[in-house]
N, C-alpha and C positions, 0 to 999 in steps of 0.2 A: 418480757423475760419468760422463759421457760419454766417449769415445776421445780427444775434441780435448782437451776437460778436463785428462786423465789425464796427456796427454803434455805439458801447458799445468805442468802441478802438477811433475811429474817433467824437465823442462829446469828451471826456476825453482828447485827444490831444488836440482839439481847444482852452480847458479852459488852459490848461498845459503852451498852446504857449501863449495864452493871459493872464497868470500871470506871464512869466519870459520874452518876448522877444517880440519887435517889428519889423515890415521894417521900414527902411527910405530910400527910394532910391535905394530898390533890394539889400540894406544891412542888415544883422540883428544886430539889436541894442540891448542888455540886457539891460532889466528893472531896476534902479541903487534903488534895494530897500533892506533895512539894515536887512531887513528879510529874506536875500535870502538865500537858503541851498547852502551847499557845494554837492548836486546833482547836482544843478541845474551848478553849477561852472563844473562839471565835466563833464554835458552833453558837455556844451557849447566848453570847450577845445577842445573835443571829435571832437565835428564839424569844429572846427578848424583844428585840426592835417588835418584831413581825405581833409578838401578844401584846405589847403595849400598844399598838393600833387599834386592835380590840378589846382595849383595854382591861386585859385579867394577865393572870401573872401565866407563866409559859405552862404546857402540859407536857408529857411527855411527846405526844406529837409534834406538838412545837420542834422540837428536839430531833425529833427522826426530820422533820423537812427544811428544817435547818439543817441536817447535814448533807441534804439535796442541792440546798444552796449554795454551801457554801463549795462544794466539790465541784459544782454544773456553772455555779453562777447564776442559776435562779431554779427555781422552786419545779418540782418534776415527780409527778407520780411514780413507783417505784414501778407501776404494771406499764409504763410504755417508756423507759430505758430500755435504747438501745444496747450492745453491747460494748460498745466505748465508754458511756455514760455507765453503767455498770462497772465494770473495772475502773470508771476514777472514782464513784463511791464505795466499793467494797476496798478500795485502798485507805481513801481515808477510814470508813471503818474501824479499818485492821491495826491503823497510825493511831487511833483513840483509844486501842485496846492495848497498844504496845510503843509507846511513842520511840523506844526506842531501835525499832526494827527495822536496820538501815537497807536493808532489799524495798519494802514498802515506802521508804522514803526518798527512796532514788527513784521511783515509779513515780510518787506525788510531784515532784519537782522536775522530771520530764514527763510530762502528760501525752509524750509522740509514744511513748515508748511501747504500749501496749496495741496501739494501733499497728506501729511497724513492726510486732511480732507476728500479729494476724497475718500481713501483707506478703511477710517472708514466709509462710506460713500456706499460704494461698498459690503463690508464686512456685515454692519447689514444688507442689503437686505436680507441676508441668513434667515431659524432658528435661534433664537438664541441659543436654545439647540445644533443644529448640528455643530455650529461655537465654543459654550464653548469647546467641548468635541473635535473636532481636534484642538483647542487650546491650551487646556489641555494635550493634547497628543503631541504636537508637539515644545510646550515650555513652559511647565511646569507653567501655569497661565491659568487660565481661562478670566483674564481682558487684553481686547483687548487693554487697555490705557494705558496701561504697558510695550506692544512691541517697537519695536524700528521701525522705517520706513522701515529698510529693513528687518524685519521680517510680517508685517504689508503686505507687496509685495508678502512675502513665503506663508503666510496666504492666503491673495486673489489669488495666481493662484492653491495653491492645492484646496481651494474650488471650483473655477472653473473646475479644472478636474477631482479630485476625484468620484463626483456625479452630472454631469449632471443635473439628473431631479430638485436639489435642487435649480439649477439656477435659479436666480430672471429673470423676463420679461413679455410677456405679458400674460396676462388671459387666459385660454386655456379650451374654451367651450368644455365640453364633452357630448354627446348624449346619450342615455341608450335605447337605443328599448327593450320594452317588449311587448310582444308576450300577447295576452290576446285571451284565448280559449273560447270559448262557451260551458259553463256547465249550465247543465240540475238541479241545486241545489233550492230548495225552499227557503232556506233565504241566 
């Protein structure tokens, strides 16, 4: 994760814990409120299972890597999230802070879906002409909203390999030296 990431991950935690869960006494107490999701029930088990193996009652870490888990499917430091893995825990997150946030929970319940915004994402940087026509050629559509994610994948890496120069990135100053001769012309 990056700096902006990190502190992006770490505000969104704070409000996360401060709408489901408090300490009292180096224990964590869930917030008894009739609004709570069944995420938030399943973090918290989560944290359970994993401290009753060591057997003490959950901490609030417990609770932050619990919702590593239960987002990822297992247990993942927040410093080596990718960016996929990122956006499915800053969603749940976001679903703990607001259970009823139905953009965040059409995200949670297709997990393709932030991936293939990247990839559309990546893709128009091309031409658009150069991207219809190996699209066209390659799966018979010219509409990139058509493909499936993992054609979406086939599409961005043969543009990346295919043609090079077509690569999006930075601006690439070019120079022109011309040579200007000393002619003897009246006009």
């Amino acid at each position: 994760m990056n700096p902006a990431q990190t502190q992006l991950y770490l505000r969104t935690w704070s409000a996360a814990w401060k709408a489901n869960w408090r300490t009292d006494r180096g224990c964590v107490q869930a917030l008894h409120d009739p609004a709570r999701s069944e995420l938030a029930q399943a973090v918290e088990d989560t944290a359970r299972v994993v401290a009753h193996g060591q057997h003490r009652a959950p901490k609030q870490d417990d609770i932050r890597h619990a919702v590593h888990r239960v987002a990822l499917g297992r247990d993942k430091s927040s410093k080596d999230f990718s960016n996929g893995e990122f956006d499915r825990v800053l969603c749940l997150l976001r679903l703990l802070i607001d259970p009823d946030n139905l953009a965040e929970r059409v995200r949670w319940d297709n997990p393709d879906h932030d991936a293939r915004h990247r990839l559309v994402y990546a893709i128009t940087r091309y031409p658009e002409a150069y991207v219809r026509t190996i699209c066209l050629n390659k799966f018979r559509t010219s509409d990139i909203q058509q493909l499936t994610t993992a054609q979406l994948r086939m599409l961005a890496m043969t543009l990346r390999q295919r043609n090079p120069q077509h690569a999006p990135g930075p601006v690439r100053k070019t120079t022109t030296i011309v040579s200007i001769e000393k002619i003897d012309e009246p006009f």
